[in-house]
Residue, then its C-alpha position, 0 to 999 in steps of 0.5 A: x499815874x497809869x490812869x492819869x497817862x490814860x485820860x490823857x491820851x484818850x483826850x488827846x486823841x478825840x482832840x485831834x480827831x475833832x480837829x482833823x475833821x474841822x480841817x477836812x470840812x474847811x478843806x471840802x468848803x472851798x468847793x462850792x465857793x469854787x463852783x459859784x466862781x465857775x458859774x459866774x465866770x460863764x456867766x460873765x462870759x456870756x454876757x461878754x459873748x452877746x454883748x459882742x454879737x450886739x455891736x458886731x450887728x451895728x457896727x459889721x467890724x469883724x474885730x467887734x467879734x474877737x471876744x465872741x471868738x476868745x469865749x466860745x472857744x474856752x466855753x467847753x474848758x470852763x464847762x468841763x472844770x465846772x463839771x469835775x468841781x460838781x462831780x460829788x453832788x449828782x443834783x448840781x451835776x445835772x443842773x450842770x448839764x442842763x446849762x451846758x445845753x442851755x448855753x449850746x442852744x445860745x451859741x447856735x442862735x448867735x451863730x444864725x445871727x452871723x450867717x444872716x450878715x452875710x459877711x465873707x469873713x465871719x464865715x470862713x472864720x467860723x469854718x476854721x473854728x470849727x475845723x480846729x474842733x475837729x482837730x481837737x485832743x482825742x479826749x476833747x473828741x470823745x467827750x460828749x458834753x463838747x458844747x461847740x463840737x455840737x454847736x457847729x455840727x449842728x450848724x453844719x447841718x442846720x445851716x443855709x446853703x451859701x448859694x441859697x444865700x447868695x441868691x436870696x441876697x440878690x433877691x433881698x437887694x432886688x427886693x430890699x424892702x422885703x429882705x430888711x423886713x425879714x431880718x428884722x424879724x429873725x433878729x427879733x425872734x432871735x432876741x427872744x429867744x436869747x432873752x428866754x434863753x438867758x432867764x432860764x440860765x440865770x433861773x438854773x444859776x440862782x437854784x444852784x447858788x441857793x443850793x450851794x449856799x445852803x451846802x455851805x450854811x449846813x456845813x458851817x453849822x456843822x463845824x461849828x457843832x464839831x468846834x464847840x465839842x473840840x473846845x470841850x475836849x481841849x478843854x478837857x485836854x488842858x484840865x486832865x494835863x493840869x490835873x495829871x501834872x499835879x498828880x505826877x508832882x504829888x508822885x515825885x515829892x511823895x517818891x522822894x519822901x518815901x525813897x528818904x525815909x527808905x535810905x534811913x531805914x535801909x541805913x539803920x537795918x545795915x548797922x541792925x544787921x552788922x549789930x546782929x552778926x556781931x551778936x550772932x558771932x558772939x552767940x555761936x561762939x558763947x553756945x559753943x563753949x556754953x553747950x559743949x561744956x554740959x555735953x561733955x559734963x554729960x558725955x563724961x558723967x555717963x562713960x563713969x558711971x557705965x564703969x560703976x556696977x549696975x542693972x542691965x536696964x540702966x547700963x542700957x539707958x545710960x548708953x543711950x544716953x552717951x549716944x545722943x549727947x555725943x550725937x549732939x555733939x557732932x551736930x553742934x560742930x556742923x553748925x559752927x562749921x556752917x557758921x563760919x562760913x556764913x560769915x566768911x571766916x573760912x579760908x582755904x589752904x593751898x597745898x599740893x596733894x593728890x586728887x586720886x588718893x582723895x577719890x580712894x579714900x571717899x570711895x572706901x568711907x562709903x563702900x560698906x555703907x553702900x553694900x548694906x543698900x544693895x548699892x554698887x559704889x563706884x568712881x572714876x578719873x579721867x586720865x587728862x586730870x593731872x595727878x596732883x593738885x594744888x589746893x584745899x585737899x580737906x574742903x574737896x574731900x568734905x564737898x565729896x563726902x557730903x555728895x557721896x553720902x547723900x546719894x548713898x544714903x538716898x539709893x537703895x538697890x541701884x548705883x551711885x557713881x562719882x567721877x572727876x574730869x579735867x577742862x585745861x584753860x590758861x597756864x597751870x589753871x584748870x577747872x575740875x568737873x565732878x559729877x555725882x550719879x545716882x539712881x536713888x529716890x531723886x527731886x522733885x523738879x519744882x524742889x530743885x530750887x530749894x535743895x540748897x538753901x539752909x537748913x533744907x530738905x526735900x520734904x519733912x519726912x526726909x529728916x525723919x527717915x533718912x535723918x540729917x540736918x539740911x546743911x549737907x548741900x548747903x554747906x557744899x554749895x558755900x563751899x563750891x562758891x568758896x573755890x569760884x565754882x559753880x554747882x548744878x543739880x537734875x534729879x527727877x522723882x524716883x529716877x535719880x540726881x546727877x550733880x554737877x560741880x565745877x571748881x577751879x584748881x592749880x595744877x600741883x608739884x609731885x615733888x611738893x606733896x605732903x607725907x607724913x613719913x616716920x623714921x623707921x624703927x631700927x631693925x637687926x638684920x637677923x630678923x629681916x632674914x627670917x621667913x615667917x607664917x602667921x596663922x590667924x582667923x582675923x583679917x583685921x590682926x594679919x593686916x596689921x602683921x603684913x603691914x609692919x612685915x612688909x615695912x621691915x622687909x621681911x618674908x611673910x605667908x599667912x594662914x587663916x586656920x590651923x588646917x591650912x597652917x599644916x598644909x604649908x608646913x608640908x611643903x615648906x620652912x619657916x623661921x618663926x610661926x605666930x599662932x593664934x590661941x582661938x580659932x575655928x576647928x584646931x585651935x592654936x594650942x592643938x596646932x602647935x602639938x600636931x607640929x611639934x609631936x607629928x610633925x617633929x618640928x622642934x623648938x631650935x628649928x622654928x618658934x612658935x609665938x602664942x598670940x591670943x587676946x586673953x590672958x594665959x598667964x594662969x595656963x601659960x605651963x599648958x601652952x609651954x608644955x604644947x610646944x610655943x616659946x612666946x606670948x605676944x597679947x593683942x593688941x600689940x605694938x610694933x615694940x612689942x613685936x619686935x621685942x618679942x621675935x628677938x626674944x626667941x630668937x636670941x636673949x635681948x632686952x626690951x630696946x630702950x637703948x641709944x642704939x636705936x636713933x629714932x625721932x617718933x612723932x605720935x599724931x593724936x588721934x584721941x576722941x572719948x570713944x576712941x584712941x588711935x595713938x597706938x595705931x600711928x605709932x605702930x604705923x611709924x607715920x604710915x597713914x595709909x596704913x593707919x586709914x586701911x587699918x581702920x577701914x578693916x575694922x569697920x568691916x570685921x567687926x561689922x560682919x563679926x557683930x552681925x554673925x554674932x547676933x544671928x548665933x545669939x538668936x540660935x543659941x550657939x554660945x561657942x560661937x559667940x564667945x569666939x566671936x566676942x573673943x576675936x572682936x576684942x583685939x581690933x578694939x584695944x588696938x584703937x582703944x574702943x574701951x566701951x565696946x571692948x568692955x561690952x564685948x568682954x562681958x559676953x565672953x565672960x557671960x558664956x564662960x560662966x553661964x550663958x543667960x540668953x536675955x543678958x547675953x542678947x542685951x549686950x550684943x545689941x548694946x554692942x552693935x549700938x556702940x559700934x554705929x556710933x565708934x564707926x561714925x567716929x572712925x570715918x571721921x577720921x579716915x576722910x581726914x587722911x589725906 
């Protein structure tokens, strides 16, 4: 097509082209058929002029020279057109020149002819004419071709004295015979001359007629050269237009074809593609259940023969094995998710909820992941931001999550900050801007395009270092475009990422927020009029002793050893002291003797409450004998604790009674590594307090796992079975029954002798098993709204 419209347009412009030069050579042909008009014209004239010369010579009527006088007065126009029409040819110009002079030295002879007659009349008509010369237009005055401004001073000059005349008059009538003669003789000089004259004029006009004639033969051959190539060329104009229309016709049917067979094809690969999302709904629910159910038989094969006595080295591969098909699991769940929302079947709920808790809560998910980097966390909000929003709390919780893990995840030593503003609009609506800041390893520029796209990371070597299954990023952006927003991503390589999301939001109702309050339990006014001292090395046990303490509103200190226990009982009094039985330095057991023997502080005045994570139902004489009324294990309930403060403060029965009216609701909580059922019923409903209880144990047993490593790698047993022993109650709390076994073992190994290679085995299967509780408790704590 492209090289049809060419040809064509090359075609078409030579055409007019030769066709514009035939019309500019017809229009320059006029010319000399114009100069030959002019020449014959004045030819004419002079012939006319002599003609009445002639009669005026007969006859002596002066009327007989009115065309003599009509001609030689537009001789000089004639002449001068003549001479504008022969401007672009200097040959015909000169040859023009040389009639001009011609025709003076004519007018000059025909005018001696008139003075000879000596007429009056004649005489002083000639005179006026050549006055009205003189009086001519400037430009006639300057002209220098002005043929009769020549002619008649020339003849002013050249002419015969009147009296001179006269006089000869009167001698040629006195002697007539002599002045006829003399006439006769002028008049026959001056017919030859005229006659001389004339040839030589009409010698100039035929050579400039054939000249012109042979100007006009050239250029007539010339256009007829140029109009056989323009017949050529229309030729080729009228060829190449058929030949183009025909190509433009083959096009279209051919487009049109195409453009059919096209919509078929198009049609069939919609219903293909409507077949192969039905096929791929089906596939991912059948994997689901078909992939899940050997995992879980894997999964759960595996936790039973872990309880099955065995050699270290199989207990080793057997977990490593529960590992990775957990881990698997966990990966099979992000692609169902990311499943759904490919085929747009997840919703979002619109609820009132408070954005600042959700900031809290993804800063704490991440905060020891990000000190283990070297890396400062940090968040902000903009005080614009209404509290409450209304919304999917859960979906901007997981597009946080998401985004805050990447950063943390790819910074080391550096900074990653989160914050959230508030660009008000219309009503109630608002749009949310989040931006996420770190300083990590960045993007390549050319790769920012790509980042989002499934199933993709920056480079292979990423998944391999870093891990991951490129859905992260693609799921935040389905789910961004799921809430009408927009995401924005600048990075630059090893200098950092800013991301930046906007997502419209509701403003929300604080009265129409969510909480999952319990009832609480009923609780006697004797024990929220005690002051109690809990002395504990835990952090993770004393949170859990502040946290119901301060929801029964009682009053509480807390001590994390015995030295500083004693120091408070200096300069002060409690009701009630929970002692633990193992801690650094003075233990429980020796506290509660310095109390009692030193101090002489008795039973009736404060009870002290053994809590201890082993068993001391075989020793409970030797801590009787000490000095303590009670024994609370960890983990406890919050039952449990309250059955036993009024157990030694007065005799009461375990409260199974109608007195108390409670309604408790146990969120489950239940995943095979771990339970936390326990943990919200002690919390009465209090998921905060559940989400800092988790939080806690993560850091605890963390730094705890860690110190243990490095007393094994010493060989100071004493401190690693203290360390196991402490570990232990956090982990029944949430019921961590694998890292509670691994973590017995090493108790139980030191106590009976320490084996350095056993003991450092399981203290690296106990960090193995941590990772992977830990991954499962943040799970949990970003589902805590």
């Amino acid at each position: 097509m492209i090289l049809a419209v060419i040809l064509l347009s090359a075609t078409g412009y030579l055409s007019y082209r030769n066709l514009s030069s035939i019309v500019t050579s017809i229009q320059v042909d006029l010319k000399p058929d114009l100069r030959l008009l002019s020449i014959r014209e004045i030819s004419m004239d002079l012939e006319k002029a002599q003609n009445s010369i002639r009669i005026y010579s007969s006859t002596l009527d002066t009327l007989d020279l009115q065309p003599y006088y009509t001609i030689i007065s537009n001789i000089d126009g004639k002449v001068s057109r003549l001479r504008s029409e022969c401007l672009n040819d200097p040959v015909v110009l000169q040859q023009t020149d040389t009639i001009s002079k011609l025709i003076e030295e004519n007018i000059i002879i025909w005018n001696q002819l008139l003075y000879l007659h000596n007429n009056h009349t004649v005489v002083e008509y000639l005179k006026q004419l050549s006055v009205r010369l003189d009086s001519s237009s400037v430009e006639a005055r300057k002209n220098e071709k002005n043929i009769l401004k020549r002619v008649f001073n020339r003849s002013n000059k050249n002419r015969l004295n009147e009296k001179e005349i006269i006089s000869d008059l009167k001698e040629i009538q006195q002697q007539d015979s002599i002045t006829k003669e003399r006439l006769t003789r002028r008049e026959s000089k001056l017919a030859i001359t005229s006659s001389e004259i004339k040839e030589q004029f009409y010698d100039l006009i035929t050579k400039i007629e054939n000249e012109i004639s042979g100007l006009i033969n050239a250029k007539a051959s010339s256009a007829n050269k140029l109009a056989a190539k323009t017949y050529v060329w229309l030729a080729m104009f009228s060829v190449s237009g058929t030949l183009l229309a025909i190509l433009v016709m083959f096009i279209i049917i051919r487009y049109v074809r195409k453009t059919h067979v096209y919509q078929i094809a198009l049609h069939n690969s919609k219903v293909e593609a409507e077949k192969l999302a039905r096929t791929k709904e089906l596939f991912m629910a059948n994997m689901s259940h078909e992939i899940r159910t050997p995992v879980t038989a894997i999964s759960g094969f595996t936790e039973q023969l872990l309880h099955e006595p065995m050699d270290e080295n199989t207990t080793h591969i057997l977990k490593i094995i529960k590992s990775s098909s957990d881990h698997l699991a966990n990966i099979i769940n992000d692609i169902l998710d990311f499943s759904k929302l490919q085929n747009g079947k997840l919703s979002l709920e619109k609820v009132h909820f408070s954005i600042e808790q959700i900031l809290e809560d993804v800063y704490v998910l991440f905060e020891r992941q990000a000190l283990r980097n070297n890396t400062r966390l940090s968040y902000s909000l903009s005080p614009d931001t209404p509290p409450v929003l209304l919304g999917d709390p859960y979906r901007l919780k997981q597009i946080m999550i998401n985004l805050v893990s990447n950063s943390v995840k790819f910074t080391k030593n550096g900074k990653v900050h989160f914050s959230v503003n508030c660009i008000k609009k219309e009503s109630a609506e608002i749009e949310l801007v989040m931006e996420f800041i770190d300083t990590g390893i960045g993007i390549d520029e050319n790769k920012l395009n790509f980042i989002f796209e499934d199933f993709t990371q920056e480079e292979m070597s990423t998944t391999r270092k870093y891990g991951g299954t490129g859905l992260g990023l693609s799921i935040v952006k389905k789910l961004i475009e799921l809430h009408n927003g927009s995401i924005e991503c600048v990075s630059k390589k090893n200098q950092g990422t800013k991301i930046t999301c906007k997502v419209p939001y509701l403003t929300g109702d604080e009265k129409k927020v969510k909480r999952d309050v319990e009832q609480p339990m009923y609780i006697p006014e004797e024990i929220r009029n005690l002051k109690i001292l809990i002395v504990d090395d835990e952090e993770y046990n004393r949170l859990l002793f502040k946290t119901i303490l301060d929801r029964w509103k009682v009053s509480y200190r807390e001590a994390a050893n015995g030295m500083e226990a004693l120091e408070m009982l200096k300069t002060d009094r409690f009701d009630l002291l929970f002692m633990d039985a193992r801690m650094p330095g003075i233990d429980g057991l020796k506290t509660t003797q310095f109390i009692r023997d030193e101090m002489k502080i008795r039973e009736s005045e404060m009870p002290v409450i053994c809590i201890s994570a082993a068993s001391v139902s075989e020793d409970w004489q030797k801590y009787q004998k000490a000095g303590m009324n009670a024994f609370l294990p960890k983990p406890f309930t919050e039952e449990m604790l309250l059955t036993t403060i009024l157990s030694v403060i007065k005799d009461y029965a375990p409260l199974t009674g109608p007195d108390i009216v409670r309604k408790e609701k146990i969120k489950s909580a239940g995943t095979e590594k771990i339970n936390l059922d326990n943990l919200y019923h002690i919390s009465g409903g209090d998921e905060q307090f559940v989400k800092q209880m988790l939080i806690s144990f993560i850091d605890t047993t963390k730094n705890g796992l860690t110190d243990m490593q490095k007393a094994v790698r010493s060989g100071q047993w004493e401190s690693v079975e203290d360390l196991a022993h402490k570990m232990l109650p956090p982990c029944r709390h949430i019921n961590a029954s694998d890292l509670s076994n691994l973590l017995r073992k090493i108790e139980e190994s030191i106590q009976n002798k320490p084996d350095p290679v056993a003991v450092e085995a399981l203290a690296k299967e106990s960090f193995i098993e941590f990772e992977t509780v830990s991954e499962i408790l943040k799970e949990q704590i970003a589902k805590i709204n």
